[in-house]
Each structure stands twice: as structure tokens, then as C-alpha cells.
N, C-alpha and C positions, 0 to 999 in steps of 0.2 A: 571250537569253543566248548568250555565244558562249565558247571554250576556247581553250588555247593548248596547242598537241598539240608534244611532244617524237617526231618522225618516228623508228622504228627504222632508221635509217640514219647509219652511224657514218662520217659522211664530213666532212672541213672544210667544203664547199659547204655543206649543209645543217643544220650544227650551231647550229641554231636553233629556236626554238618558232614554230610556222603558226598562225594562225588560224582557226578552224571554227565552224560557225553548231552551237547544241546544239538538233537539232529539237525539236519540241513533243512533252510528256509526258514528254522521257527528262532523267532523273536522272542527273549525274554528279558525280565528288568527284576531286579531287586525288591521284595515282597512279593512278588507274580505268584500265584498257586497252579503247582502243577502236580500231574500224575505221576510216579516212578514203580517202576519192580525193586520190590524189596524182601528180600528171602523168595516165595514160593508162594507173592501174594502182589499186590497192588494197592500202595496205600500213600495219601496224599501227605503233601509237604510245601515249604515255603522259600525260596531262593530266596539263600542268604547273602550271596555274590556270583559275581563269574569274574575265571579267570582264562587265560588262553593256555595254562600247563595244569597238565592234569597230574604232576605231582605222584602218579604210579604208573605202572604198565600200563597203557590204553588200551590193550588187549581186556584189561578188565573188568573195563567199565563202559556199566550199561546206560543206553541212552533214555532219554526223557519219554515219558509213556506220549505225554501232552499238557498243554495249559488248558487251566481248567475256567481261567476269564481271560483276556484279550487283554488286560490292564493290571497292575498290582494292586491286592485287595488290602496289603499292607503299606502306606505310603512311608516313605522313608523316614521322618519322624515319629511314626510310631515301631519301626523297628528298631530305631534306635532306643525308645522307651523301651520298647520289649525287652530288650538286650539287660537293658538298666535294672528292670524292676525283678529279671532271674537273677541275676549279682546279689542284688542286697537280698532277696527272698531265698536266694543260694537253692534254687528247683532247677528243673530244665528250661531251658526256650520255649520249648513245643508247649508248655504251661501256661507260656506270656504272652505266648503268640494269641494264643485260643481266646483272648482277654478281646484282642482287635477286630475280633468277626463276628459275626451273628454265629450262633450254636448252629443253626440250619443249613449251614451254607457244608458244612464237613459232612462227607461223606453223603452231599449231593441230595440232602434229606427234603428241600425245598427247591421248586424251580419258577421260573420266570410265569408268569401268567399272561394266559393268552386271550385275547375274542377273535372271532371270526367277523370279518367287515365285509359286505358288499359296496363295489365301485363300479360306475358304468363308466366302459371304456368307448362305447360307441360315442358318436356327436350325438348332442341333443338334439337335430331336426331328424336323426334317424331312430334314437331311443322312442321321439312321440310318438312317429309315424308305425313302430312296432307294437306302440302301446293301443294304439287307435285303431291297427291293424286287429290284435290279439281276439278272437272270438271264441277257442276252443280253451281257454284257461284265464279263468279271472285274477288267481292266485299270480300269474305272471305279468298282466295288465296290471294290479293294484301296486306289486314289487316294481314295476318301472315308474309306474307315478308318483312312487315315495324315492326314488333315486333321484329324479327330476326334478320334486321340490329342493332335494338334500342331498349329497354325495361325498364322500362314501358315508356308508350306516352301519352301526353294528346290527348283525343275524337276530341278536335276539331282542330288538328295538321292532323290528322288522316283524318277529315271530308274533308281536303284542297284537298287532293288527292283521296278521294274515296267518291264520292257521298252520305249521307245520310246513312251511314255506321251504325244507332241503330240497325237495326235488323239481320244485320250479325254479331255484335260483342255479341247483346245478344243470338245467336245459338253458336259462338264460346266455348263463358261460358257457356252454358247448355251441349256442348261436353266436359268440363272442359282442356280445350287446354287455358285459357287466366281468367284472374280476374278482372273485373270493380270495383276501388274503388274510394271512393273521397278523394283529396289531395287540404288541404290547400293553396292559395294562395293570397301572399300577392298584394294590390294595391299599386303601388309604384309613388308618385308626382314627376314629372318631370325627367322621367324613358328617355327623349329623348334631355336633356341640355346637352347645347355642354360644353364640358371639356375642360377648357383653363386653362394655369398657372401651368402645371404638373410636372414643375421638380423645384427640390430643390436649391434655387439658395443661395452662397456665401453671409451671413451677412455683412452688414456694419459694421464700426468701431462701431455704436449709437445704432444699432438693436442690434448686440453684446451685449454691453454692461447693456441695456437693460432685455435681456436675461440673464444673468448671475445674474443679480440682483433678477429674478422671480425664478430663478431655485433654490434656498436652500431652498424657501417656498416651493414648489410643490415637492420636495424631504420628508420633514416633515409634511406638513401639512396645510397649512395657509397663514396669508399674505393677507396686502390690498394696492394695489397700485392703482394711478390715472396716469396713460400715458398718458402727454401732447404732441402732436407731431404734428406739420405744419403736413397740405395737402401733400399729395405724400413723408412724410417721412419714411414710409414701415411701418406702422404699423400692419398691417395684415401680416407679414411678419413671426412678432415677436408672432404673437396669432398662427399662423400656428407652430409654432417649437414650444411654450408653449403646444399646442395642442400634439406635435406630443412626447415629453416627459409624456405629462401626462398619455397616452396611453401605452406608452411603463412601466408604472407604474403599470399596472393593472387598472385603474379608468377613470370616461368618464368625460366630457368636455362637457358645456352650452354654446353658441354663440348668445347673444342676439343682434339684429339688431332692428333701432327704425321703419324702413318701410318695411311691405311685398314687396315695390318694389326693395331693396336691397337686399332681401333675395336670387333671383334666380341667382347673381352674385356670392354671398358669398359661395351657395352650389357648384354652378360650381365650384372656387378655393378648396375648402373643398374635393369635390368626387374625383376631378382630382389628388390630393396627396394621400386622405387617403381612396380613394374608397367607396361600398357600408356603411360601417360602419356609414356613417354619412345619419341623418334624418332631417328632416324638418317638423315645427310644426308651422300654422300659419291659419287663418281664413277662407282665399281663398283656402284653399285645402276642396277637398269633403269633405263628411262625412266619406265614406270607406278611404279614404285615409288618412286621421286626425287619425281613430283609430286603423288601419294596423300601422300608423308609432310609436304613442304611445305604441302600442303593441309590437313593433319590442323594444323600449326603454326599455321596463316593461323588457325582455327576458333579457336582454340586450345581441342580437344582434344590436343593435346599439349605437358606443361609444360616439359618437360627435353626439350635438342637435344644428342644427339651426333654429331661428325663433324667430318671435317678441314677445312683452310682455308677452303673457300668456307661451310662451315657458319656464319661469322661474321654473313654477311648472313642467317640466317634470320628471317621475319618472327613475328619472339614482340611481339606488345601492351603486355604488360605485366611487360619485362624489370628484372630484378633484379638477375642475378649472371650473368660470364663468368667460365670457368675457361680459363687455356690452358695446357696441362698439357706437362711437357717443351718449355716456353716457348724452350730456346735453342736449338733445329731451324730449319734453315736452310728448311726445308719447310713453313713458315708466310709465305714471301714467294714471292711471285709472279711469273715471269720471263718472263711472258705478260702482251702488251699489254690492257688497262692496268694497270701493275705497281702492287702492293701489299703491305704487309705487314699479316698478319691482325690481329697484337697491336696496331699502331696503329688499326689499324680496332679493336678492341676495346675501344681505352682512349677513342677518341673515342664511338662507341656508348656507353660506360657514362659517359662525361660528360655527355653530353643528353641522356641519358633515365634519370637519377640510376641507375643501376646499380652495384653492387660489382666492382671488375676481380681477381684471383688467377693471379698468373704463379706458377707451380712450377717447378721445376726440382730435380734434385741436384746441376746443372752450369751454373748460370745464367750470359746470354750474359756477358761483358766488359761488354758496354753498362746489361745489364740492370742488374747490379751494379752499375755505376758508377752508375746514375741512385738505384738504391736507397741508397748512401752520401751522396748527393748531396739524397737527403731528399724524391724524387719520388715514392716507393715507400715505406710501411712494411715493414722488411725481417722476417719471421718465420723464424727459426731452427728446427729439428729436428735436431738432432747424434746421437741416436742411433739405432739399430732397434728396430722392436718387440720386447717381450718383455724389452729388452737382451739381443739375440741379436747374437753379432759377426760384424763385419764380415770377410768373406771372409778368409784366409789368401792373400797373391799372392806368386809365386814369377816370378822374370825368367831366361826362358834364354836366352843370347850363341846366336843360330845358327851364327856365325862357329866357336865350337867344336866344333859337332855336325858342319860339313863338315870340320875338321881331321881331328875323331875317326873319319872315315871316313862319318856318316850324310846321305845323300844324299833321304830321305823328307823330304816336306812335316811332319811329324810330329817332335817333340823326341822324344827317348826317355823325357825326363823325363814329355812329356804323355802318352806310350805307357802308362807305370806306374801315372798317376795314372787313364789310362781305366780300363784294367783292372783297378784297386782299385772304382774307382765301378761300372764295368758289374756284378761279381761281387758287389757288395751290394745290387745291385736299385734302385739311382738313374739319374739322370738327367745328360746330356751337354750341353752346347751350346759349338758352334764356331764363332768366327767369324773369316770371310775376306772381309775385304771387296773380293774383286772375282770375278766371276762366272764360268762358263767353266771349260774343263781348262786348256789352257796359256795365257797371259799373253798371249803374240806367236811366231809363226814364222820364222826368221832361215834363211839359207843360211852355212854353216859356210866354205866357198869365196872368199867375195867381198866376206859381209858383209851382203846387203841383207836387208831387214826386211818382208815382207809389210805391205801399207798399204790402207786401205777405197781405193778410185777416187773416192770421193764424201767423203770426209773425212779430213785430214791426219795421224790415228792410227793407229797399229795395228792391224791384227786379230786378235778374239781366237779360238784352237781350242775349238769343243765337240764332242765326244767324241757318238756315238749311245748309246742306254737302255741299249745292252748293254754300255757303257763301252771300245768299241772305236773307236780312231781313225782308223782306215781309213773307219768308215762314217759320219760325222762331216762340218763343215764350219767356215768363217772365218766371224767374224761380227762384224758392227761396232757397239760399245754405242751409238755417238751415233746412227745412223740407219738402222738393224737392214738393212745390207746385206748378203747371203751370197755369200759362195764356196765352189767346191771346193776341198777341201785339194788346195795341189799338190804334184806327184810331184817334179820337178825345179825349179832356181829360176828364175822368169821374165825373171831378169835377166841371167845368166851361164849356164842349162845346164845346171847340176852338180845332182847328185841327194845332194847332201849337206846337205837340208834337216835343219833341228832343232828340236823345239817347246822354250821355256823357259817359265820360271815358273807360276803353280798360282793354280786360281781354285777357287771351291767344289764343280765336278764330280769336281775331282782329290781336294779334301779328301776328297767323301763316298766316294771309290772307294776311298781307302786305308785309311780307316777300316771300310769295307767287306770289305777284304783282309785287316786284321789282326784284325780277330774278326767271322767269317763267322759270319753268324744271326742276327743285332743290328740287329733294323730300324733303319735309318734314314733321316731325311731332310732333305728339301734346302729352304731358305728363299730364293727371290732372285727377280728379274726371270723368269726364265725358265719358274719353276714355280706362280706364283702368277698365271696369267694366266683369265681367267674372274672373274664377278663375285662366287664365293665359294672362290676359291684359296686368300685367305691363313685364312679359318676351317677349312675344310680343314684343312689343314697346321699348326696349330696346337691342333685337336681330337685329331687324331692324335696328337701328343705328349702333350698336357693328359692325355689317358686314357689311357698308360703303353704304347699299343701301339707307339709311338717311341721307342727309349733314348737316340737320339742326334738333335740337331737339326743340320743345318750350315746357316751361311746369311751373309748380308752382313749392313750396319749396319741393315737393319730388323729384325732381333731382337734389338739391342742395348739397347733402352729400352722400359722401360714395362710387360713382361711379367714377368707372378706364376706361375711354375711351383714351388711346393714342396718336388720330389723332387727340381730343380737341383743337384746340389752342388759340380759340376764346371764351370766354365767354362773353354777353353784359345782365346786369340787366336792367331793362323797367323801372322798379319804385323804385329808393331804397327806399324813404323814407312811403311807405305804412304801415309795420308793424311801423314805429316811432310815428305815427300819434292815437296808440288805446291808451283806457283810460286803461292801467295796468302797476302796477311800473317794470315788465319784459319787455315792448316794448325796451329798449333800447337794453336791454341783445338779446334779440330775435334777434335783427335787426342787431346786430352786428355778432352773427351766422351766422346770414342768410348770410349778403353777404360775409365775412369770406372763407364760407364752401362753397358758390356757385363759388367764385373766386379761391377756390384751383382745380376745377376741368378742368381747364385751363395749359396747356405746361407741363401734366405729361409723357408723350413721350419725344423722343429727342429733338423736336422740342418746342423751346422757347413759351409759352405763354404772350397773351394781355386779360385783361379783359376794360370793359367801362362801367362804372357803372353810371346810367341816372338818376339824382336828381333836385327835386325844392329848393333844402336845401344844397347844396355842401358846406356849411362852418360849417357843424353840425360836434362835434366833433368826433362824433361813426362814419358815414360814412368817416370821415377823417383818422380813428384807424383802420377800418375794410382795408379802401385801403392798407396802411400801414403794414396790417398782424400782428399788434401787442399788441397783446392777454394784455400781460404786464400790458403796459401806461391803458389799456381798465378796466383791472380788479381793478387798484387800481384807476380807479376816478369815477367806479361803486359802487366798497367799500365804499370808504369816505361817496360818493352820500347817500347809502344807511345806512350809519350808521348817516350821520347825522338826514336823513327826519325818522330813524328808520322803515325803510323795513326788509324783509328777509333776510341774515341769523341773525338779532339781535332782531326780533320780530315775532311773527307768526300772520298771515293774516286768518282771518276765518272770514262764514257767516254761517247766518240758511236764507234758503231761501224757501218762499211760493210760490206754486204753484195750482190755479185753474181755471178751463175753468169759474168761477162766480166772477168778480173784487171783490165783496164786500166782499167775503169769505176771499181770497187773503188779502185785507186788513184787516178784521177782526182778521186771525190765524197772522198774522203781530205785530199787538197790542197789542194780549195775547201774545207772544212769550213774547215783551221788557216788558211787564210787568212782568209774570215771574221772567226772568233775573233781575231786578232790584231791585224787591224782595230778591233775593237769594245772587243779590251781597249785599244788606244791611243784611243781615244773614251770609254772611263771610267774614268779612273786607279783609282778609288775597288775596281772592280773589281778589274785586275791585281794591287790588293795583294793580296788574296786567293787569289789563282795559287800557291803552289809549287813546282808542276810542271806541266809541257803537255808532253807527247811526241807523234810520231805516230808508230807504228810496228806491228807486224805481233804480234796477239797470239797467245795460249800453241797456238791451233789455230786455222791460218790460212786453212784450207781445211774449209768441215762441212756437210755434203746439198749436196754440190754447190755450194756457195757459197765465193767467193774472200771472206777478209775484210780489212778494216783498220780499225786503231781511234787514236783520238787521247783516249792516257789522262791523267786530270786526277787533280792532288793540291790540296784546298780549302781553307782556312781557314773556321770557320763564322763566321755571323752575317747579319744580313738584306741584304746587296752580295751574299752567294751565291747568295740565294733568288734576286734578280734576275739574278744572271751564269745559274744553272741554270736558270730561265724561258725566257732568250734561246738557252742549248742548245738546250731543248728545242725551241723554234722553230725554230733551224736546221736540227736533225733533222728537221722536218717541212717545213719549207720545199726541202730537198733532192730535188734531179727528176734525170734521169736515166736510167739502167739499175739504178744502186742503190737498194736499202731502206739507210735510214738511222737508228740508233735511238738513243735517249738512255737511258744506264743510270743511274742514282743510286746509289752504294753497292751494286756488282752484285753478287747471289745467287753469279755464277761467272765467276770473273778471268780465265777462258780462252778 
């Protein structure tokens, strides 16, 4: 018998399946990871078939080093995914493959964990009488009488109560009274999250109904819905009972969340109903831990998968149902080669392997929507909140008046009032700013220049040190965490008339800090959530009332159940309104949407204040309003007249090198290329609207000069082919520069 091994090497030379003789006695199966020689080395791979003709001299071919698991780590519908998503991403296998495993598991980087158990193998009337006998060693007398209460025990259970107990358990076993073995043990993520939400509570009339509509698909097979549902109208409610039928089905259940920091919420509600059963798969977990829970999947001991994007590829058997919750997060696609969107992966997984799909959202994308009216999606409605509790109170304050009126704080006075109504009743705060940092950028008042990373075309931003002093502090750059010192004078002119402007979440929590000293607070962002239990952290603390106030950016805007909430104040709506992408408006209307529903989900009525230089804009006027509706049909029109996405598709090929001249060079030959090609296929150019080349929103980033040649599409199957030969071109490009082909890119900049 011989195999066709998919080489772990993600290279065009070798994107192909080799040959290998399968020795005698060894058993292998399609996805199995095994060892092969390959050139003058040893390096692993993934069976892609066997066949019984090897198709050349058998003289030539060499056999299998060995399997490196007893079982295929890739099960047969995700190699068929694999297979799928190098086609349309036009990379290699060994790219798609690396998608379906834990990182740890290649090249052997993580292994099994082990304890050492003691077992007494004697009877217990002869274990006592050795224990009762024992006068020259207590340490062996106290070790049989903890076997006797208990058997087996781990070593180091053992070691709590008897000192350094190795060389009386290895006499024990050389009397053959007791058996040292090792016993598997798994590492389990957040083995110590509090369990909240454990009892099964009474559906609404809407959760209901809701329900009853998922259940004939998850009975059969199938089924794609998009749940539209206001903030705090139970949605999670409805994926907990979908979940809890799917199970009771024999089949497990996917739970995609768009931020690791929602993740430790979502497991706590999940363990608390449905116990261990349920894992977690997400970046900030170790290595041992990532591929213990993976491994716990593969068995399937574990029916329910929670975790963000790459959680889609987990290997469940006998799946059922994917949730992808807060579906219109731009954090479900992937801007790392090879680019992906989870939800497509999602919908394609529960079409070949008959699963039920459940996109959620309270802000669902444009696209989503459109395909839901479009008849792709059963659309499921939820308009109101639980309880029929209402929806937040929002108040809009013009900033523009507050500098009139002389207030130069980050802070409206209006939100001043509303803190200190909420602080002095014993609620709950949250602030959001979505952008990080004390000041914005550092400018020279002199000359004009603007502090800028050396290594990326933006600004930098000031963070202030713990003691909220700027002197001890530094610059710092969001795209490619460069630092400087703050400087004294400016590097350009001299003049020591530096001035820091604008406010990021270090400045919010400082003056909130200032105006009611004692009032812990804290801080959600980049900066504080680093370590792989930051954002549970930071989120326990509040949960349990010892934080009154939360500040933080857009990952505390969605998804979270805080009760005592009643407050929510945005700093700056209109910052996301302000970027060059035809999504800024869609963005922005999420954002505060979803920031404003996490305000009066408890008994207690909510206020949000949402702090604008633009309060007559009409998306912040939709978003106060809560109404998705009016939003979606004047983004539609919007975008069907200027022909955006969903009726056109948005792509670049974009250059990148540390050498300008290269950058623009591969630049040139790209549009020539292209231009070439489009006058070789008329069929194509009509599908052209736009071709530019020119220098996009950050032209310079880690040190890389860029340029991009951005495309406007018309869709249909002449695209799929013009976007194939992109993407060729992007690979075919040599050089100095990297060259990449984006589809519909995650960031226009």
C-alpha cells in the first residue's frame, strides 16, 4: 500500500502530495499525521489518500518514518474544507491544513501531560497488616494508610502530607504492596470561573418562538437563520436551549464569539448549565491548554466549543449546530495569510456535514441582512428585552457647546451629573473611548510638526506612567508597538513648545479618577489585558462590584451582561465616522448600538450619553434611536447607489517593501500586468469600475514602504476568474517586495 502525504511546507515548489511506501503492519487513514524523509531531513505531513499503485518505480519510494497519533487529527470534513478554502484562497494545502490543528502540535512542540499515581496492588488485609507491621519507616506506614483509605492517588497528593515520600513509595513497589504508574492528565483553561446563570429559566413569548422555528432544522439537519435581536432581548438564552437540544441529539455544538474577552462570560453561562462538557478554544490559552482542549474535542469528550474565530475549524464528529454570535464583527475574518471569513467557513461546515447555522447579532452586517431579505437566511426577529424592560434612555451632547461654555474636560458635564447620580446609588459605570493611550498625538505649537512612529506613517500616541504622570511616560505606536521618549523640545524646529492633544482611555480613567477620588476604577483595552487571563481579570473585578466604573475601547462594547450597568457614557462618537472606508458608517453605528445596549439590563432602568462634535449626523441620530431598520435601508440605497458592497466587490493587490523604489516598482508591473490581461479578456474589463494605483490610507507600516492598486468589481463568475489571476499575480511577483491580494479587505488602510 502506498500514501500520498501533503508535506508541511507551505511553499508553491512543493504544493503537492509525494508518494510513500506504508510499511508493513502500520495502519493509516486519511488526515493521520505522519513522519516522512524528505530531501536530507525529516519533516511531517498529512495523508491525503492511499492508494495500492504507486504510480512510479517502487524502487523509489520511500516508506513512512511513522504515525505521529494513532487516529487522524484531520477528520474527513475538514479535509475536505481544507482542500476548499486553498482553491478559493489559490495558497497551498499545507496553509489550510495548519488552520485544523493546534500550532503545538507541529513539530512535536507540546506533549501529553503526565502524573505519577500510586496504586496498591496487595489485598487490603495484607496492605494493613504491612501498615501495622511498618516500625522502621513512618513515611511508608502513613503512604499505606492513605492507599487504604483511597486508591490509586496521585504522588504529589501524597507528597502534601508525607514529606518527599520517592523513596518509600519506590521500596513499597519493590515489596510489591503498591504500582507506580503514569496517568494522563488533562490541563483544563479556567478550571476556577465562577459559575453564574445555572438554572434554566422560563422562555419568553420571542425566545419561544424563536425556538420552535430552530428546532425542525436541528431535528433534520440544516437550516440557516440570522437572529436579529435588540440588546438584552435573551438571545443567549435561545443558543443555550438550541445548544441544550442539540446535545440531547447525540451531536455537538460550535459557539463562536468575536472577542477572547467575551469568551470567559460565555464559558461561565455554558459550564454552569451544561458542565464539563463544554471547551474553550481561543489564542490566550497556553499551549498545553489549547491542545488538552482540542484533544478533549477530537475524543469527543467535549460537546460544546467555545471560542473565537479559529474555533470554527474545531474537530466535533458529530456536529450539529454553529452559533456565531455578534455575527457582524469585522474580527471573524482573517487578515492573515490564508485569509478567511469564519461565518463562511461556518455556513460551508454546516452544509456538508448537515448542521444548523445561527448568525445573531442586534446590528447585523449590511451583507448579512441583505442576504437574509434576499431569502438566504430565515430572518428571526426579537424587538423587544426581557421582562419588557426598556430600552436605555440616550441623551446626545454637541461637544462643540461644552468648549463654548468654557469645559475643556474629556468629560460632558452632562455625563459628570449622570456619574454622580449612578455612583451615589450604588450602580454601575461603563465608558467608552475607543482609542487607547492618554493623548491622541504630540504636535509642536512652533512649526506645526506632529511626532510620527520612524517605522509607520502615523502618529504616536502618549501613555502617561501607573501614577498618571506624563513626564514619566512614553510615545507609542498602535500598529507596531514602537516606543519613544517623550520629547522635551521638537525634533524638528528646536522649540520647546511641545503639546500633547486629544484623549484616549488612560486620560478618561484619570479624570474620572479626579472627579470622584475612591471610586475604583478600571481600564479595558490593549494595554491592560495582556497575559492570558487579563480580560477575565478585568472583568471579575467589575462583575463583583469591587469596580464602579469600567473604561475601555470597542471590546466592551458588545456581548456583555453586567446587571448593576445603568450608565453608559461614549467620549467620542464620532471617531470611527471620521476613517477613509465605505464601513465607517456601518461601524459606527454598531459601535454605539451595541455599546448603548449594555446599559438598564437589570431591573433597573438605563441612561446612556453619547458625546459628539457631529450630533446632527444621521447614524448617531439611528444608533440613539436603536433603529437598525431606518439604518439599514439608507446604508442600502447609500451603497447601492455609490455601488459599494453588497453589489460590488472591493479588492487590492498591495506592495510591500522596507526599499520605496521596489514598492513602487512591483507597483507598476502589477497595473501593467492587469492591463494587459484586461485587454486580453474584454469579458473581464467589464467588470472593472475602477483600477487605481496609488498610495493607501498608511503608506508606510513596520518599516515597510507600501503601494496598492485598488479595484472596484462588479460581481459574477468573469470576477471569480479576473480575482484568481490577481491572485496569481500577487504570487507570481519577485523582487524586493511581498505582494498580496486582498478580497473585500478587513482594513482599507
Amino acid at each position: 500500500m502506498y500514501c500520498q502525504v501533503i508535506v508541511d511546507i507551505a511553499h508553491e515548489n512543493v504544493a503537492r502530495p509525494f508518494t510513500y511506501r506504508i510499511p508493513e503492519g502500520m495502519l493509516l487513514e486519511r488526515g493521520q499525521r505522519v513522519a516522512v524523509p524528505f530531501g536530507y531531513r525529516e519533516k511531517e505531513g498529512i495523508v491525503l489518500g492511499l492508494t495500492e499503485e504507486a504510480g512510479m518505480d517502487p524502487a523509489r519510494i520511500k516508506p513512512v518514518s511513522r504515525a505521529l497519533e494513532a487516529y487522524p487529527a484531520v477528520l474527513p470534513p475538514l479535509m475536505t474544507l481544507a482542500e476548499e478554502m486553498a482553491r478559493n484562497a489559490h495558497c497551498p494545502l499545507a496553509e489550510t491544513l495548519r488552520l485544523m490543528l493546534p500550532a503545538e502540535m507541529r513539530r512535536e512542540r507540546v506533549r501529553v501531560k503526565t502524573r505519577k499515581m500510586a496504586e496498591l496492588t496487595a489485598d487490603r488485609e495484607k496492605a494493613a497488616e504491612a501498615a501495622a507491621a511498618e516500625k522502621r519507616s513512618p513515611k511508608r506506614r502513613a503512604i499505606l494508610e492513605m492507599l487504604l483509605r483511597e486508591s490509586p492517588l496521585p504522588a504529589e497528593e501524597i507528597a502534601l502530607q508525607v514529606r518527599d515520600p520517592r523513596e518509600a513509595l519506590r521500596s513499597l513497589e519493590a515489596a510489591g504492596l503498591i504500582r507506580m504508574t503514569e496517568e494522563e492528565t488533562l490541563r483544563t483553561p479556567a478550571a476556577g470561573l465562577r459559575l453564574d446563570n445555572a438554572q434554566w429559566h422560563p422562555l419568553t413569548e420571542e425566545q419561544q418562538e424563536v425556538l420552535e422555528e430552530v428546532l425542525p432544522s436541528l431535528e433534520r439537519g440544516g437550516g440557516r437563520f440570522l437572529l436579529h435581536g435588540v440588546t438584552g432581548s435573551g438571545k443567549t438564552e435561545v443558543f443555550l436551549n438550541a445548544a441544550r437540544r442539540t446535545l440531547e441529539q447525540g451531536r455537538q455544538v460550535i459557539l463562536l464569539v468575536p472577542e477572547i474577552a467575551l469568551t470567559p462570560q460565555m464559558v461561565s453561562w455554558f459550564r454552569a448549565r451544561f458542565g464539563q462538557v463544554s471547551a474553550v478554544l481561543h489564542s490566550r490559552l497556553s499551549a498545553g491548554e489549547r491542545y488538552d482542549e482540542w484533544r478533549r474535542i477530537r475524543r469527543g469528550e467535549a460537546r460544546i466549543v467555545i471560542g473565537a474565530r479559529s474555533a470554527v475549524f474545531a474537530p466535533t464528529e458529530e456536529l450539529g449546530l454553529i452559533v456565531v454570535d455578534e455575527e457582524h464583527e469585522s474580527t471573524y475574518r482573517s487578515d492573515h495569510h490564508p485569509r478567511y471569513d469564519a461565518r463562511e467557513v461556518a455556513e460551508s461546515r454546516c452544509a456538508r456535514e448537515g448542521a444548523s447555522l445561527i448568525l445573531a447579532s442586534a446590528t447585523p452586517s449590511i451583507l448579512s441582512f441583505a442576504k437574509a431579505r434576499r431569502g438566504d437566511y430565515l430572518l428571526l426577529e426579537m424587538p423587544r428585552r426581557v421582562a419588557d424592560r426598556p430600552m436605555p434612555e440616550v441623551r446626545i451632547v454637541d461637544m462643540r457647546q461644552e468648549l463654548e461654555n468654557g469645559n475643556r474636560s474629556v468629560l460632558s458635564r452632562e455625563l459628570v451629573r449622570e456619574l454622580q447620580g449612578c455612583l451615589s446609588r450604588g450602580e454601575q459605570a461603563m465608558l467608552l473611548m475607543n482609542r487607547r493611550g492618554f493623548h491622541s498625538f504630540v504636535s509642536c505649537r512652533s512649526c506645526g510638526y506632529v511626532v510620527k512612529c520612524p517605522q509607520c506613517d502615523v502618529s504616536m500616541t502618549c501613555h502617561v506612567s501607573e501614577d498618571g504622570e506624563v513626564s514619566g511616560g512614553e510615545l507609542r505606536c498602535h500598529y507596531c508597538g514602537n516606543t519613544l521618549p517623550l520629547p522635551t523640545e521638537c525634533p524638528s524646529c528646536g522649540s520647546r513648545f511641545i503639546r500633547y492633544f486629544g484623549a484616549g482611555t488612560q486620560k478618561v480613567q484619570q479624570e474620572v479618577e479626579r472627579l470622584f477620588p475612591g471610586t475604583p476604577t478600571v481600564r479595558m483595552d490593549v494595554d491592560t489585558t495582556g497575559g492570558k487571563d487579563g480580560h477575565a481579570r478585568i472583568l471579575e473585578e467589575f462583575r463583583s462590584g469591587r469596580a464602579r466604573v469600567l473604561v475601555g475601547t470597542q471590546m466592551i462594547a458588545k456581548g456583555l451582561d453586567f446587571p448593576q450597568v445603568t450608565l453608559v457614557g461614549v467620549i467620542a462618537a464620532d471617531l470611527t465616522l471620521n476613517l477613509p472606508d465605505y464601513r465607517s458608517r456601518e461601524r459606527t453605528f454598531q459601535l454605539l448600538t451595541q455599546v448603548a445596549g449594555r446599559a438598564g439590563r437589570g431591573r433597573i432602568p438605563g441612561r446612556v450619553v453619547i458625546q459628539t462634535y457631529r450630533p446632527e449626523d444621521p447614524v448617531i441620530r439611528m444608533a440613539a434611536r436603536q433603529d437598525y431598520r431606518a439604518f439599514f435601508e439608507e446604508e442600502f440605497q447609500r451603497r447601492r447607489i455609490s455601488l459599494y458592497p453588497p453589489f460590488t466587490v472591493m479588492a487590492r493587490l498591495l506592495a510591500q517593501s522596507g526599499n520605496e523604489a521596489a514598492a513602487e516598482r512591483a507597483a507598476e508591473e502589477m497595473e501593467e500586468r492587469v492591463r494587459e490581461a484586461l485587454a486580453a479578456h474584454p469579458e473581464w474589463k467589464k467588470k472593472v469600475l475602477m483600477m487605481n494605483r496609488e498610495l493607501p490610507g498608511v503608506r508606510y507600516l513596520r518599516g515597510q514602504h507600501r503601494r496598492q492598486i485598488l479595484f472596484k468589481l462588479l460581481t459574477g463568475p468573469e470576477t471569480e476568474a479576473l480575482c484568481g489571476f490577481l491572485t496569481e499575480t500577487a504570487e507570481a511577483a519577485g523582487g524586493e517586495a511581498e505582494v498580496l491580494f486582498e478580497y473585500n479587505p478587513v482594513n482599507m488602510m
